[in-house]
C-alpha positions as CSV (number, residue, x, y, z in Angstrom):
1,X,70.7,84.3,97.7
2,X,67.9,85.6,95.4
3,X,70.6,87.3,93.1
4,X,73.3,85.9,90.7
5,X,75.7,85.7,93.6
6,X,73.8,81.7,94.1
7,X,75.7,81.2,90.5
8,X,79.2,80.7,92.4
9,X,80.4,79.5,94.9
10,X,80.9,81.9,98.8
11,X,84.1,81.1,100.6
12,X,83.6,80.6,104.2
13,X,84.9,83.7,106.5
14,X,88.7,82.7,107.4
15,X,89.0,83.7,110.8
16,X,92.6,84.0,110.8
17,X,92.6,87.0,108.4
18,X,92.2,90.4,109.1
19,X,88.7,91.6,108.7
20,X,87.1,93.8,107.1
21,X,90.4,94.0,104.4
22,X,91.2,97.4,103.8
23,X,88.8,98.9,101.3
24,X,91.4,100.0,98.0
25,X,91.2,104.1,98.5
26,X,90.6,104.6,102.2
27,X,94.2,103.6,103.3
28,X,93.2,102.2,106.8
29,X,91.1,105.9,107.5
30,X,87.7,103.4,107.1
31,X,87.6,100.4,108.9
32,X,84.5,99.5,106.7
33,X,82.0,99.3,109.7
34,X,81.3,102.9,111.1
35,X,78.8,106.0,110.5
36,X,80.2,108.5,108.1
37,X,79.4,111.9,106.7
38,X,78.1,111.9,103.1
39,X,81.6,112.8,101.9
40,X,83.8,110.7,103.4
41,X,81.5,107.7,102.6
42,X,81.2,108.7,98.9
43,X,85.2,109.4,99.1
44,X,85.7,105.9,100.8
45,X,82.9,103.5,99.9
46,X,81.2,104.8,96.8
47,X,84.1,105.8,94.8
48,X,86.5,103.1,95.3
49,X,84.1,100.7,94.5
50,X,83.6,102.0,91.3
51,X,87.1,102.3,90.7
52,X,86.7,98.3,90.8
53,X,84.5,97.9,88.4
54,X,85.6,100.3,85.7
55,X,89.0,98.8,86.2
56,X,87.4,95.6,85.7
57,X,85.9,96.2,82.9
58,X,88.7,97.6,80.8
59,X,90.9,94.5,81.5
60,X,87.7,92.3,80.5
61,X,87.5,94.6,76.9
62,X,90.8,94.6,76.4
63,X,91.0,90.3,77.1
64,X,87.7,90.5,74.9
65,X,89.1,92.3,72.1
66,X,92.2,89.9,71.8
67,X,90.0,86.9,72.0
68,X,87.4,88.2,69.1
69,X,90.6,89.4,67.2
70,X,92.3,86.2,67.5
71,X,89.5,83.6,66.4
72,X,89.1,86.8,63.4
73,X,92.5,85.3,62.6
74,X,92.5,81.9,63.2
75,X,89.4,81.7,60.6
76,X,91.3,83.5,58.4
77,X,94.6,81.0,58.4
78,X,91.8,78.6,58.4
79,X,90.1,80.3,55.3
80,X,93.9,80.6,53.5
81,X,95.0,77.4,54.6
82,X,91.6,76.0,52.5
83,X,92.5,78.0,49.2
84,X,96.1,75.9,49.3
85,X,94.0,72.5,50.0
86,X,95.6,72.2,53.4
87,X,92.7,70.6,54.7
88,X,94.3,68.7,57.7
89,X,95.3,72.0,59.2
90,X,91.8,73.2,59.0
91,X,90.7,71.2,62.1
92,X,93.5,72.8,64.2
93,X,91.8,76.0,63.1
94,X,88.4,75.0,63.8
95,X,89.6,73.6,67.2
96,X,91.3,76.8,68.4
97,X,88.2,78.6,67.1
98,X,86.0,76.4,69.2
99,X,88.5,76.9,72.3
100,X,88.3,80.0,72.6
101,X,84.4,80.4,72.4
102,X,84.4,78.2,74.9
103,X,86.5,79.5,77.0
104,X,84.8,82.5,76.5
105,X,81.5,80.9,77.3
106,X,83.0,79.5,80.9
107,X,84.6,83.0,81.6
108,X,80.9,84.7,80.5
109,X,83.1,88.2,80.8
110,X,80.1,89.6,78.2
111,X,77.5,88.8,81.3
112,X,79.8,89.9,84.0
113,X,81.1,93.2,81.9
114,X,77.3,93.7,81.4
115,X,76.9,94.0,85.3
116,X,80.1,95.7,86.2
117,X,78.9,98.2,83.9
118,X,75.2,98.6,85.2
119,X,77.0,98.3,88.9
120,X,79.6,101.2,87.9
121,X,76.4,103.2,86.2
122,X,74.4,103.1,89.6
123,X,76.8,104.0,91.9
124,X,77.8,107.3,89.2
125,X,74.2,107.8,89.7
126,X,74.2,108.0,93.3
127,X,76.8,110.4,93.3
128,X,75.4,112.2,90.8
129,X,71.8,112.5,92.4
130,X,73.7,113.3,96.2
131,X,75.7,116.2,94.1
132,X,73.0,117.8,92.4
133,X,70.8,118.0,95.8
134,X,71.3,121.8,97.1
135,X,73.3,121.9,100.4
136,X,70.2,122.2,102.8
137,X,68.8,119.5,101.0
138,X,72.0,116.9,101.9
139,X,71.6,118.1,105.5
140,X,68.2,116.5,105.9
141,X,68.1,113.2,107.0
142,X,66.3,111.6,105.4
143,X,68.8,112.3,102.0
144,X,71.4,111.3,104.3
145,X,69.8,107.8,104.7
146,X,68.9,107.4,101.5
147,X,72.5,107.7,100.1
């Protein structure tokens, strides 16, 4: 509870669902709980995992993008609207500007893109560290429990 995770809120285990859910990639082959060899676990546990978060964070810059482009727009109608002395249309301007920073304050996709990015980065770092080790090198054990 010393991490960012004590920022929300944890859903108590439902017993009545199947656990652990299959894990997206492994396709029932993993039941998320045993031993396996460096390959499979990078194949099943290290990859689809990242999966996740680079899919995650190309749905949060593509909401992010529409967002900044919109209030980019809205302050332009509210800009134009100004030049033709429409000044009680200006507020409904202003008001969807400030609506949508802050529902983009509430969402804070910038701080959780900012993490899926470090937690995709890591785990491409994992891989990449077990790949470059030379083949007697991944048999040790000691690489083995380190990955």
């Amino acid at each position: 509870m010393r991490t960012d995770i004590n920022h929300s809120y944890i859903r108590p285990y439902d017993k009545k669902k199947k656990f652990p859910p299959y894990m997206t990639g492994d396709k029932g082959t993993d039941d998320g709980f045993g031993c396996l060899d460096p390959e499979r676990y990078v194949e099943y546990r290290l990859k689809p995992q990242m999966d996740f978060y680079e899919g995650k964070i190309k749905t949060m810059n593509g909401w992010l993008d529409f967002y900044s482009w919109s209030v980019y727009i809205i302050t332009g109608c509210g800009t134009l609207l100004a030049v033709f002395k429409l000044q009680v249309w200006i507020a409904l301007t202003t008001s969807l500007v400030a609506a949508i920073g802050t529902w983009l304050g509430y969402q804070q996709w910038e701080s959780t893109r900012s993490k899926y990015n470090q937690g995709a980065t890591d785990i491409k770092d994992i891989i990449g560290r077990w790949n470059a080790l030379m083949p007697a090198e991944q048999l040790k054990p000691e690489n083995r429990d380190k990955l």
